[in-house]
N, C-alpha and C positions, 0 to 999 in steps of 0.2 A: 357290781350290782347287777341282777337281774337284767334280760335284756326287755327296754321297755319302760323303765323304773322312771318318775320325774320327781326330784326330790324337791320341796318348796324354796326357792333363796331366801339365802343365809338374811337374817334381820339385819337390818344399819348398823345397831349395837357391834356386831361380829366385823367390823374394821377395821383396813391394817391397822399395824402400831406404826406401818412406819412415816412419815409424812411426807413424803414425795408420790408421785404419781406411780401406778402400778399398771404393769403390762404383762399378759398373758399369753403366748403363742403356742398352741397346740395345732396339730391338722385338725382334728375334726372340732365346730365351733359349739355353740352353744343352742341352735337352731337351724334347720336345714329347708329346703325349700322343694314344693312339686311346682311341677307348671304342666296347667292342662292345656288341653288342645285350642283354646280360645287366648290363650296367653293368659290366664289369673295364675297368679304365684298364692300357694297354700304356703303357712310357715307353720314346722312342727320344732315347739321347742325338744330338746333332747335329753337323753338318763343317764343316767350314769355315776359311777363315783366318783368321777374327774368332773363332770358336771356340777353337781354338789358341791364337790370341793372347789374351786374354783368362784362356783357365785358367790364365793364369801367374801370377795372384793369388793362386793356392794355393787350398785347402779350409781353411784356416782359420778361426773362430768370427768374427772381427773384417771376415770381406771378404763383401760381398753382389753378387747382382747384380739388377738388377732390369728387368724385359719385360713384354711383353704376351700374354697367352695370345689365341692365333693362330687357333684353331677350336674345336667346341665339345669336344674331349676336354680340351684346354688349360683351359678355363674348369669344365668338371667338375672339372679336377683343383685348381685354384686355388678353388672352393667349397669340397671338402671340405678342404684343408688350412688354409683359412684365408688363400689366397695364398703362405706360407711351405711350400713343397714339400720332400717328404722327402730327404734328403741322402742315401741309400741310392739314388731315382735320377735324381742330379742330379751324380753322379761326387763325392761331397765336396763340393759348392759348397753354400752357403748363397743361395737363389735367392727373390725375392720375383715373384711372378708377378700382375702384377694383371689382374681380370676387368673390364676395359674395356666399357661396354654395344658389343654388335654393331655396334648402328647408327654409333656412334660410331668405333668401330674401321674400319668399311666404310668409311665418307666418309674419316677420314682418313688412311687408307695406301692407299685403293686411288684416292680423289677429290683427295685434294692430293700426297701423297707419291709414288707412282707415276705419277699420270695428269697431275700440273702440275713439282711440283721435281724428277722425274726427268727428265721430258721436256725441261726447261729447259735441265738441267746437260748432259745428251748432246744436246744441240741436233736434235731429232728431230723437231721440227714442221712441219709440210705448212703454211706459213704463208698460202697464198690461204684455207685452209676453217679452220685454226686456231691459236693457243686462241679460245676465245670464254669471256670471263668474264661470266657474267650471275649472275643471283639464285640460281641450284644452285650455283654458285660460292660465292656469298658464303658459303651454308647451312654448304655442307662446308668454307669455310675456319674456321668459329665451329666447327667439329667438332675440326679439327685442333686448334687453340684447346684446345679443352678435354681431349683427347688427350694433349698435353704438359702440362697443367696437373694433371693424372692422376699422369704420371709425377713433376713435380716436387716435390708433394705427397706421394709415397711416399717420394722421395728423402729430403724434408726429416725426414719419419718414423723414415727407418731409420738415416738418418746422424748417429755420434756427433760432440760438438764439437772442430771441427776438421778432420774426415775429409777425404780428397782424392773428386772425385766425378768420373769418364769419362764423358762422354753422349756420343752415337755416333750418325753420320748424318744424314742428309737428315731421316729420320722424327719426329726431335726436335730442330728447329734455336730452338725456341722455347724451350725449357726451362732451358738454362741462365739466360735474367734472369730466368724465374718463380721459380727456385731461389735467383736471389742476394738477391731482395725476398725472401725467406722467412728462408733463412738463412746471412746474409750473414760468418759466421764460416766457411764451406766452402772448401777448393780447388777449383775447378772449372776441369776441362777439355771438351774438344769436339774432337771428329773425324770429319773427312767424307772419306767411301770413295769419293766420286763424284767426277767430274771439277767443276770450277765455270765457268761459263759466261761470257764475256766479258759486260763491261757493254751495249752495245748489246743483247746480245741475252737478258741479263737483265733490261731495261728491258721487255719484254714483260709481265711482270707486272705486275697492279695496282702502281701508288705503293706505297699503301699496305700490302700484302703485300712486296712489294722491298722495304720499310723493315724491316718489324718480323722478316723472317726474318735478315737481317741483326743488328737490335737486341738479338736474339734471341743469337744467336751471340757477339757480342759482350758478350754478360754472362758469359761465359768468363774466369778470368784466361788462357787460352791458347786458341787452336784452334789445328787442326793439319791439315794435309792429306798426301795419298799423294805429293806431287813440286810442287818450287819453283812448276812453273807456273801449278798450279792455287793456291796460297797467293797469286801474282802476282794473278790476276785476282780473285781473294776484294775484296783490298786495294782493286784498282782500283774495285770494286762499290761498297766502303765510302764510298770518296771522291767517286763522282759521284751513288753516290741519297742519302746521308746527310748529304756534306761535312766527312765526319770527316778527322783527319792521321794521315797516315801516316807512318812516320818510320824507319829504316835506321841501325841501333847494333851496328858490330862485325857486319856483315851478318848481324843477326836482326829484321826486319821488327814492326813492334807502330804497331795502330791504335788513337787517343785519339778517344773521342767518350763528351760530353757528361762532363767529365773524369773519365771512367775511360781506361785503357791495356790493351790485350790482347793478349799478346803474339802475335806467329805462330810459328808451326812447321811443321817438313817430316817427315814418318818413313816413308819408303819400306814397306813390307809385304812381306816377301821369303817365300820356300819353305820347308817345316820339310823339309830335305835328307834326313835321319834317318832321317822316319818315311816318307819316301818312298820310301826305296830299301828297307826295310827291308819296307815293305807291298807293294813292286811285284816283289818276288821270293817274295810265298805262296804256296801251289800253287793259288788261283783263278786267279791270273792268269796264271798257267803255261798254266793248260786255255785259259783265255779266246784264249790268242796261238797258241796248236794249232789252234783256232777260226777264230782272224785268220786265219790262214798260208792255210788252206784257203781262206778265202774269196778273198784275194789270189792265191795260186797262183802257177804260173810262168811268165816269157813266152815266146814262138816259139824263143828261144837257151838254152832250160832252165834261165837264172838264176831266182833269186827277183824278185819285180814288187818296183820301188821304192815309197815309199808317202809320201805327202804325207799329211797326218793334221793333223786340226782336232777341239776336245774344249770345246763351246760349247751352253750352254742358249739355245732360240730366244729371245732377247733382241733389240729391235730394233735396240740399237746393235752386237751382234756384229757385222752387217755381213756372214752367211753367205750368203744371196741372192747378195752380189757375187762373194763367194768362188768361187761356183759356176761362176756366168757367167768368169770370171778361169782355174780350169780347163779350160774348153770351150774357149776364146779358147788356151789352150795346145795344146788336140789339134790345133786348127784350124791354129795358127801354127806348129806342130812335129809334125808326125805325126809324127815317127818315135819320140816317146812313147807313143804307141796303141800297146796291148797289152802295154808294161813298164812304166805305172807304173798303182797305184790309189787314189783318193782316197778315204782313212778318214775320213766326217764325222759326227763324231756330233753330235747337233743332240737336246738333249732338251727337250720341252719345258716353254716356263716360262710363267707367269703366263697359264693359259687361261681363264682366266677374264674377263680383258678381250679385243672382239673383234678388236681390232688386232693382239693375239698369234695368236689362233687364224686368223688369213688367213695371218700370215708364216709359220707353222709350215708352212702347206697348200704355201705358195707354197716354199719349201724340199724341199719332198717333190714338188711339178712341176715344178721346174726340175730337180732330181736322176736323175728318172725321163726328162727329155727328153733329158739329157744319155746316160743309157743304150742309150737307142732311136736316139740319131743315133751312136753312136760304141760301140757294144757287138757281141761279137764271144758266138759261142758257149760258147769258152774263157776270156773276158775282160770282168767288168763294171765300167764303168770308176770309177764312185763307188759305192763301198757304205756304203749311207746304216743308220746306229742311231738311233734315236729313244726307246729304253726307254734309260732311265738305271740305269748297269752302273757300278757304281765302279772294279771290278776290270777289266771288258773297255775302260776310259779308260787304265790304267795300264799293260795289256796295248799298246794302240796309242802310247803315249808311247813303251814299250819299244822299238816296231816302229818309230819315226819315221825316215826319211831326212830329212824335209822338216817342219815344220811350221806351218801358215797360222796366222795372229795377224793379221787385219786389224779390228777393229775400226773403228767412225765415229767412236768416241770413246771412252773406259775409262778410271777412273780409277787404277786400275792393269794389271791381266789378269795373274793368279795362272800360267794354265795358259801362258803365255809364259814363267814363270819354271821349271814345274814340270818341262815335257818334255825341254829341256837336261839336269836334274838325274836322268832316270831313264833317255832312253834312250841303252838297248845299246850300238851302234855310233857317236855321237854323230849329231846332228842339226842341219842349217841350220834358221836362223830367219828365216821371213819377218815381217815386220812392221811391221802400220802407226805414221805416226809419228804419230798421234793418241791411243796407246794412251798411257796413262801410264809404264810397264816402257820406253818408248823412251827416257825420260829417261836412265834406266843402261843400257839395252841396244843403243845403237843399232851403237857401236862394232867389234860382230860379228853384227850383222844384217843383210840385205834387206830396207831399210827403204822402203816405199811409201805413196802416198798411197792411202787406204780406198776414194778413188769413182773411181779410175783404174784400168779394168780390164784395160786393155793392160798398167800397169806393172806390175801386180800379175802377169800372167801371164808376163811375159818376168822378172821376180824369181826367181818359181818355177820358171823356165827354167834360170836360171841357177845358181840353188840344189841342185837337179837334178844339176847338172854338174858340182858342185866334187868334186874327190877325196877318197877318200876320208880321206887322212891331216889334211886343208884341214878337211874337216868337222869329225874329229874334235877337231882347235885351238879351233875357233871354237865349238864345244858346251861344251869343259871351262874354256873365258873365259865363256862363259853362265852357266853351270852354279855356276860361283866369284863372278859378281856377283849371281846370283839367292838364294844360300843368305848370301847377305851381310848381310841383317835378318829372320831367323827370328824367326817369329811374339811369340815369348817376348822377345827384344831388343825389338822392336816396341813392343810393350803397357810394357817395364819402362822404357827411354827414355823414356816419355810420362813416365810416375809420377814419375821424378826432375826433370823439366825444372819437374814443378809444386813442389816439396818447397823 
């Protein structure tokens, strides 16, 4: 989802099926906290697809969730409560928030989880200069270590006998066998929002880290991923660093090692359709596309300028760099586009704190700005770049899409491929790469291209461009009808029965 987005929680109705108590453990929670300089704690509930999905466990006494407080408002707020945070602002949820030491926290989401098993899973490594696993390596992997050993230890705390337990992500792929040595009467699940990386080029990691983030996993009675493929290569990982069997029953995949069985699963992540359309017609977003309109403007024959529209945190697997140059390579190959159409790219960004983010972000904002200066008219700028993240002026350009770019390197799903079909207006072509996870169910009424191919990518958008209007609006309300097909709430409650 859009970054920004707060979807309403899920109604009481949308409760497990299963009767025991439910647990949720993700890093990041369901509300985060400022602390001003007098000491007041602000609490901002948070967006997201995982958010959504997720509140569908209801506010009930019996469901917890449990995270890590993220900065230091979070761990203020997890001192004075005790880690058990107020339910007043936490939407209802009953949320255990634990105060992770910094250091601990720092090495392992920003030195293994982000900077090694992100990297891995979207295969984003410049491999002449890296990885390099040396001794800071080993440090911050005994962090991570102890990171999930954190969580599974609060797990085993909170959870009564019995309970079903969700752990979630890359960030805690360890957790679930620390949990099942502890307490081995739990349901435990596992789900990973990332793509998973073919074995060769998961082989990159230490031996010994390939194994145990796997063994790790596998003390799951299920894991689950966003699309068959990425579940395929899980499997395939298991088999050549571990040697475990993998085995195919009534096609649902489940890997034996060291005689346990884990089942596999697949559960797509779709759009909350509802609350989309419901929050992309409030009067912010009204002003915001008054906003838009003006800045798009008309072209030389007094229509409106068409609009390709892209709605991506500078992530390095987004892949907007390319995007850009895939543009240019359009005015270049197709003039007679100059001056009627403009490219919406909002690009906000994300993780600047590492400096690999803060070059692409830069590098995003110079290629944007070349493109302007080589192909910019008095009347006409050809990409109008946002970089402040606007929830409402995202919803606003959803609304406004004729075109929207989805190229990704890699993704394990891409939320906003599903979202902008389901809001905009007029309907909208989908360009999109086939690397993206969403290609799985969407390729069928998309312009599907490969990510590092920026001819195809620009004669797609060409083409895309050119369909009529009635073509378009077919092929958006087929998007539109397979994207709202696993609402967040489906999502999360599929998992809980497949464990029951």
């Amino acid at each position: 989802m859009v970054a920004g987005a707060t979807s309403p929680k899920a109604s009481s109705s949308a409760s497990s099926p299963a009767s025991s108590q439910v647990l949720v453990a993700s890093n990041r929670g369901p509300v985060s906290y400022a602390l001003a300089q007098d000491g007041t704690l602000t609490a901002k509930r948070g967006g997201g697809g995982l958010v959504s999905g997720l509140s569908a466990i209801g506010s009930g006494s019996d469901a917890v969730w449990v995270c890590a407080a993220l900065g230091e408002g979070d761990r203020e707020a997890a001192r004075r409560t005790g880690g058990h945070l107020d339910r007043e602002e936490t939407g209802g949820q009953a949320v255990r928030m634990l105060d992770i030491p910094a250091e601990t926290f720092e090495a392992a989401y920003h030195g293994v989880a982000n900077s090694v098993l992100w990297f891995t899973h979207h295969m984003l490594y410049q491999t002449p200069l890296e990885p390099v696993f040396d001794e800071g390596f080993t440090r911050q992997w005994a962090q991570y270590e102890a990171y999930n050993t954190a969580f599974a230890d609060a797990l085993a705390r909170e959870a009564e006998q019995g309970a079903t337990v969700l752990v979630q992500d890359y960030h805690l792929t360890l957790a679930p066998r620390i949990l099942r040595e502890r307490r081995p009467d739990l349901r435990i699940g596992h789900f990973s929002h990332t793509p998973w990386a073919p074995a060769d080029y998961y082989g990159m990691l230490p031996d010994d880290v390939a194994a145990d983030v796997l063994r790790g996993m596998l003390g799951a009675d299920r894991t689950a991923f966003l699309t068959a493929r990425w579940a395929r290569l899980f499997t395939e990982c298991c088999e050549q660093v571990l040697g475990a069997d993998v085995s195919v029953d009534d096609g649902t995949l489940s890997v034996t090692y060291q005689g346990r069985t884990t089942r596999i699963g697949v559960h797509p992540l779709g759009a909350d359709g509802d609350f989309l359309r419901e929050r992309a017609h409030r009067d912010d977003v009204a002003e915001r596309m008054s906003q838009l309109r003006d800045q798009v403007g008309t072209g030389p024959d007094g229509l409106p300028r068409r609009t390709l529209v892209r709605v991506d945190r500078t992530e390095l697997s987004k892949n907007i760099v390319r995007g850009l140059h895939a543009y240019r390579r359009l005015l270049t190959d197709h003039p007679e586009w100059r001056e009627h159409v403009v490219h919406l790219a909002f690009a906000y960004p994300s993780r600047q704190d590492l400096a690999v983010y803060r070059e692409y972000t830069a590098e995003v904002g110079r290629v944007a700005e070349e493109i302007n200066t080589a192909f910019g008219t008095p009347g006409w700028t050809p990409v109008v770049l946002h970089v402040k993240d606007d929830f409402a002026r995202s919803l606003a350009a959803y609304r406004m899409a004729d075109v929207a770019l989805v190229n990704p390197i890699r993704d394990g799903m891409n939320l906003v491929a599903k979202e902008i079909p389901v809001v905009s207006d007029e309907g909208c072509a989908l360009v999109l790469s086939r690397e993206a996870g969403a290609h799985e169910e969407m390729a069928a009424d998309a312009f599907c291209v490969n990510p590092f191919d920026v001819r195809e990518t620009a004669g797609a958008v060409h083409a895309a461009l050119r369909l009529d209007a009635a073509t378009r609006a077919s092929h958006s309300r087929r998007l539109a009808e397979t994207a709202t097909a696993h609402p967040p709430a489906r999502w999360l409650l599929d998992q809980l029965r497949e464990l029951t």
